[in-house]
N, C-alpha and C positions, 0 to 999 in steps of 0.2 A: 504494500500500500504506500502511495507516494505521501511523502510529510508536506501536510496544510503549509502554504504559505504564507509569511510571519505577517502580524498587524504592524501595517506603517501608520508612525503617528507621528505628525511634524508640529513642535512648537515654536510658536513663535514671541520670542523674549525682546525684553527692554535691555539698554545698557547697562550690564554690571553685573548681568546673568553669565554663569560659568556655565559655558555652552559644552564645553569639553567634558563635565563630569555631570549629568543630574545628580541630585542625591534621591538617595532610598524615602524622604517622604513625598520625594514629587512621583518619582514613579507609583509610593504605596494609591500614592490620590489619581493618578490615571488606573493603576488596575480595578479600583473602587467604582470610578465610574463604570468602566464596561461589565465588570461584574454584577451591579446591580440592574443593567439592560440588555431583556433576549436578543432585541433588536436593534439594528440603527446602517443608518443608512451611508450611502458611500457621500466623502466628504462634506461629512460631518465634523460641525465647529462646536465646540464648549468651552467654559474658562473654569479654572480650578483656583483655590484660595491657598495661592502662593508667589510669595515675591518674585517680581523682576518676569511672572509669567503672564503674557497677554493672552495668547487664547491656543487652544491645543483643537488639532484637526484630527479625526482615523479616517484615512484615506480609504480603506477598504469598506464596503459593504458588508457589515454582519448579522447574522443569521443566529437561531439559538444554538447550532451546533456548529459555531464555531470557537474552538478554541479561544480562550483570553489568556495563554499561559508566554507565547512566542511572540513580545513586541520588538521592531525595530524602530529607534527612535532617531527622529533628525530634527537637533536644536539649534537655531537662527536664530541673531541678531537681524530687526529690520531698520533698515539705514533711510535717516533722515535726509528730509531735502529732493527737491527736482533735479531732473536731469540739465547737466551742463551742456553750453552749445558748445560747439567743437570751430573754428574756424581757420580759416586760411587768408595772408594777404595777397590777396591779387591784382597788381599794376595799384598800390594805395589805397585799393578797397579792401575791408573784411567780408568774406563770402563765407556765408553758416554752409557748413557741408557737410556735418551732424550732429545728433543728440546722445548725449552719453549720462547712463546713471550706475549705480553701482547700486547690485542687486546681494541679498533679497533686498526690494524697496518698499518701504510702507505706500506707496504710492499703487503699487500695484499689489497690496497685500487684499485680500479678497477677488480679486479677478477671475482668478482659477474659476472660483464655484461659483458663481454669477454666467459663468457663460454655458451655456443650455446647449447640451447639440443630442441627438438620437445615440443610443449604443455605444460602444466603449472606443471611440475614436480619438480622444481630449487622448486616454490612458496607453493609447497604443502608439501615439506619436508620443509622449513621452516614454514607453518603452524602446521603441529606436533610438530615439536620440540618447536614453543610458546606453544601450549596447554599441552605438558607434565610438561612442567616448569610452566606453567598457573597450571593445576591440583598437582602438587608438592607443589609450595607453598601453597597453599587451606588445602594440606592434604587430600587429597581425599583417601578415602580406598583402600590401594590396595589391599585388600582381596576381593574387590567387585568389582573393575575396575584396571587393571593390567596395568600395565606401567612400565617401568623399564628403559626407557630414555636411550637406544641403539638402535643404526640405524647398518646396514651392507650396505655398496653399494659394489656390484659385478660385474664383466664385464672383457671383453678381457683387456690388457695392454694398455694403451694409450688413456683409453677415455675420461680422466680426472676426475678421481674418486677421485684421490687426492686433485686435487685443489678446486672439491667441497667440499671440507668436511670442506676445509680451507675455502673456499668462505660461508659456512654454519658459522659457529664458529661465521664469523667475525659480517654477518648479526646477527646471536642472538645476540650477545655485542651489536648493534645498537637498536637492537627491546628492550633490557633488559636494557635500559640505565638509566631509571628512578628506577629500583628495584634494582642494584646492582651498588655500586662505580668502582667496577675495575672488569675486563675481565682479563683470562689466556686461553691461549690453550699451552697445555701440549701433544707433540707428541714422544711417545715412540718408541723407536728405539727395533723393534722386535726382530732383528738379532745378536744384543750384547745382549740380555738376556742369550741366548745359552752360556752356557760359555766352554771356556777349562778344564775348572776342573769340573773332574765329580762329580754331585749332587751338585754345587755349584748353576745352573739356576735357582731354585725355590727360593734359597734366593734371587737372583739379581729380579726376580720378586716382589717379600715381600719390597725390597728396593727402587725400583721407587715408589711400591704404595705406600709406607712409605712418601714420600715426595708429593704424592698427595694429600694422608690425609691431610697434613699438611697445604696445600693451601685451602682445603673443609671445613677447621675447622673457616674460618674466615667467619663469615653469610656477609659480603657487597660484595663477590666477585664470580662471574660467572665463572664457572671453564669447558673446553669443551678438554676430552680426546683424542686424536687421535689415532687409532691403524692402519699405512698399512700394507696392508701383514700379515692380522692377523691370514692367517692357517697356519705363519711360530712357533705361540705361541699355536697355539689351535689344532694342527692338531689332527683329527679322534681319540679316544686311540680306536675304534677297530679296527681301520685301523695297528695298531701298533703292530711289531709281537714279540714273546718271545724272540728274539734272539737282541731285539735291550733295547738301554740303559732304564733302568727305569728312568730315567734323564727326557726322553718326554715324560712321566705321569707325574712327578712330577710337569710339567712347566706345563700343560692342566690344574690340579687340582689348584693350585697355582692362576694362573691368574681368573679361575669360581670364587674362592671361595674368592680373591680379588674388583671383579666386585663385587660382592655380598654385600661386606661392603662398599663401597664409596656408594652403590645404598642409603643408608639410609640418606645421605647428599643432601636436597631436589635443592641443586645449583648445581650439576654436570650432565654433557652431556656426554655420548660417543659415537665415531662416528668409525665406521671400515669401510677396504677395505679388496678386498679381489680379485686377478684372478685367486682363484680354490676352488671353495664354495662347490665343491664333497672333498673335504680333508679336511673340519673344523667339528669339533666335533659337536655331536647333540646338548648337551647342551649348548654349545654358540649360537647355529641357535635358539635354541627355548626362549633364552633368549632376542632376539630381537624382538624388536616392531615392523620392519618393515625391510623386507630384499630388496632391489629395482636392480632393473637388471640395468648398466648402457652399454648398448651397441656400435658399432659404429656409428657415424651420417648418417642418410638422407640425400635425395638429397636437402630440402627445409634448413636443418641444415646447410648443407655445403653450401648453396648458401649463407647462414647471417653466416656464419665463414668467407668464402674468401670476403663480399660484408662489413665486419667491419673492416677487411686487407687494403680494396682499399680504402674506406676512411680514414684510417690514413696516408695513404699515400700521399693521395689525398694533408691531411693539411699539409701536411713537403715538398710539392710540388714534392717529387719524380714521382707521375703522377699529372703530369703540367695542364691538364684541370681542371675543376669541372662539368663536365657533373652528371646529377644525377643519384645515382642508387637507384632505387626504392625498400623495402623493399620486400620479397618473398612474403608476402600474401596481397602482395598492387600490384604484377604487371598484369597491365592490358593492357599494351602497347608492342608492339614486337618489340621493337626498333634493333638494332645491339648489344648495349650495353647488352642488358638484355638477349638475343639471348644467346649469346658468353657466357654470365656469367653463364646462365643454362648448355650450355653445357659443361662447365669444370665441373662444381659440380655432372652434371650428371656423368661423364668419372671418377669422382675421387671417387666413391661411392664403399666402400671397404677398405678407408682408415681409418686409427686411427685421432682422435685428434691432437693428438701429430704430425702426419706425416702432416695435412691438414697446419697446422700452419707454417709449414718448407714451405712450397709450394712458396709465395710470395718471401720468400727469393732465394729459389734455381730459381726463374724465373728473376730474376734482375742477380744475380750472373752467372747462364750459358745462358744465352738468350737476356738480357736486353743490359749489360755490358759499361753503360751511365749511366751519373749522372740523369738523367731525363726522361721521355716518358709521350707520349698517353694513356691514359686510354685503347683504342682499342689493340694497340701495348703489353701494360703489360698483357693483358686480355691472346693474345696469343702467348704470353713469359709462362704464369700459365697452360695451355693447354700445351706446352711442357714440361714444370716441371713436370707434373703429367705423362705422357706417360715415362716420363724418370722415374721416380718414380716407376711406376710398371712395368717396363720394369726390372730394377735394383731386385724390390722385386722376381719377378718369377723367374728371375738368379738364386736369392739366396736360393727358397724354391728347385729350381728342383737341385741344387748342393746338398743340405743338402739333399733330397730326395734319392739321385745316392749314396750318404752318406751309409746312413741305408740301402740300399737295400743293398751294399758290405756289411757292419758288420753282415747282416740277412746270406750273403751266405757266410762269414766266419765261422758262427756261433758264433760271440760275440754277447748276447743278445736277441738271438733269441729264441722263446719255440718253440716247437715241440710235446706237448702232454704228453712227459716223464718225468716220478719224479724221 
């Protein structure tokens, strides 16, 4: 019989927490917690009454027959303060060419479990990304098993593509905490590589990576790139036609042939986005380990997107009950509450992340309009936010629609067949 896999459980402390040794009465108070609960869900937050400790996470989903005897613990300090801009001078100007913070950050401490997606996909790119860093340090051949420790996540606009890559970064510094002293995430700002002076872009590329180097060259520190918008650096060069700058070669070649050297630094991660993955060069697609579709959410998604909304709400008493809302793959009961909550999620299914997230607020603001409610009552205050929601969105596709179809029969824009 294979041995259960151990409970990871990451805490997260204040400065002055000796992260290196828990004592025996913090652990005795985490094994007290789980012992007193058959059940509890995957990333799951609590706080225990003990100095210097902010809140304790069990990563894992548990079950009444799971062991509470085998914890693995991983204890962080989260580091104060926003990310620094990173710049360069160029010809007397400063050009920002990226954002740098030093992770874990309290900035992005809750992200992880805020972002909602179907099935274990969040847990499974986080398991690549240990085992590439797992088989980096090792040394594993890459002549014999390939790895190159880039991810792509792709998808329409708004699905949160971005904030996973930051909610990735943050979890590796957590999981790497014993192999590496310090964590960076270093996010390049795509759009200032482009420069105004022509053939200047492939130096300002040479120049961030100049300064990532320089972070990768220190072996105790965990270094995780970020690129959004990465076909605004990589776009297609066959897509590219004679008439346009050689400036977008030089930037496509530039940044390959940059990736290519940090790859030999076995502490560096990078992580891309991208909402037009027919416009990114081959050899950046084929340079990835693993390119992942990140889509719009489900209806079961949206129901633990609006149903993690109504419980925070719940606790700042803005809805004044505590009626329970049961998790989507735990309802079993057709209550009114759970009723109601299905069918907003159902009605909103079409929406981005981004827009889902607005929802609760645009329902207090045109519907609520009291410091307080009913759980039943905010439920359908979110039912009309979202009818106004895509009532507003079709407005504005079938305007911009009425749009192009004028510019097609002015003929701005339009083909016809003729060269």
């Amino acid at each position: 019989m294979d041995n259960p896999e151990p409970i990871l459980i990451e805490i997260a402390c204040s400065k002055g927490f000796n992260k290196s040794a828990p004592s025996p009465e913090l652990n005795l108070a985490i094994h007290s917690y789980l012992s007193e609960r058959k059940t509890l869900p995957k990333d799951h937050v609590f706080r225990v009454n003990y100095p210097k400790v902010e809140s304790v996470m069990i990563c894992n989903e548990l079950t009444a027959s799971t062991p509470r005897t085998d914890l693995q613990l991983y204890s962080y300090h989260l580091c104060d303060g926003t990310g620094e801009e990173e710049t360069v001078s160029q010809d007397g100007e400063e050009v920002q060419i990226a954002s740098h913070w030093l992770l874990p950050a309290r900035e992005y401490h809750g992200l992880w479990e805020s972002l909602v997606y179907e099935g274990t996909m969040k847990e499974d790119l986080l398991s690549f990304m240990q085992t590439t860093m797992l088989f980096s340090r090792k040394n594993v051949n890459s002549n014999l098993v390939a790895c190159n420790r880039l991810v792509l996540l792709h998808g329409p606009p708004g699905t949160g593509k971005t904030s996973l890559c930051k909610a990735l970064a943050q979890k590796l510094a957590i999981r790497m905490i014993d192999h590496y002293r310090h964590a960076h995430l270093i996010e390049i700002n795509s759009h200032s590589l482009f420069s105004k002076w022509f053939s200047e872009s492939g130096k300002l590329v040479q120049k961030v990576f100049s300064q990532i180097h320089e972070i990768c060259q220190q072996k105790t520190a965990l270094v995780c790139v970020l690129v959004d918008e990465v076909e605004s650096i990589v776009f297609a060069r066959e897509s590219i036609s004679n008439n346009e700058p050689s400036d977008s070669i030089r930037v496509v070649n530039a940044v390959l042939t940059q990736l290519d050297r940090i790859r030999k630094y076995p502490n560096v991660f990078v992580l891309a986005t991208s909402n037009l993955t027919g416009s990114i060069d081959l050899a950046f697609l084929d340079r990835a380990d693993i390119v992942q579709f990140i889509g719009n959410p489900t209806m079961p998604a949206i129901y633990e997107i609006y149903r993690s909304a109504l419980l925070d709400l719940q606790s700042i008493k803005i809805i004044n009950d505590n009626e329970t809302i049961p998790p989507h793959a735990e309802c079993t009961d057709n209550s009114t509450v759970v009723k109601t909550l299905r069918e907003v999620a159902r009605i909103s299914v079409g929406l981005s992340g981004r827009s889902l997230r607005k929802v609760p607020f645009l329902a207090h603001a045109l519907f609520v309009k009291q410091n307080e409610t009913t759980l039943l009552k905010f439920l359908g205050a979110m039912r009309s936010a979202v009818r106004r929601m895509k009532a507003d969105k079709g407005m504005l596709d079938s305007r911009n629609h009425t749009k192009l179809a004028n510019n097609c029969e002015n003929g701005n824009g339009a083909t016809n067949g003729s060269s």
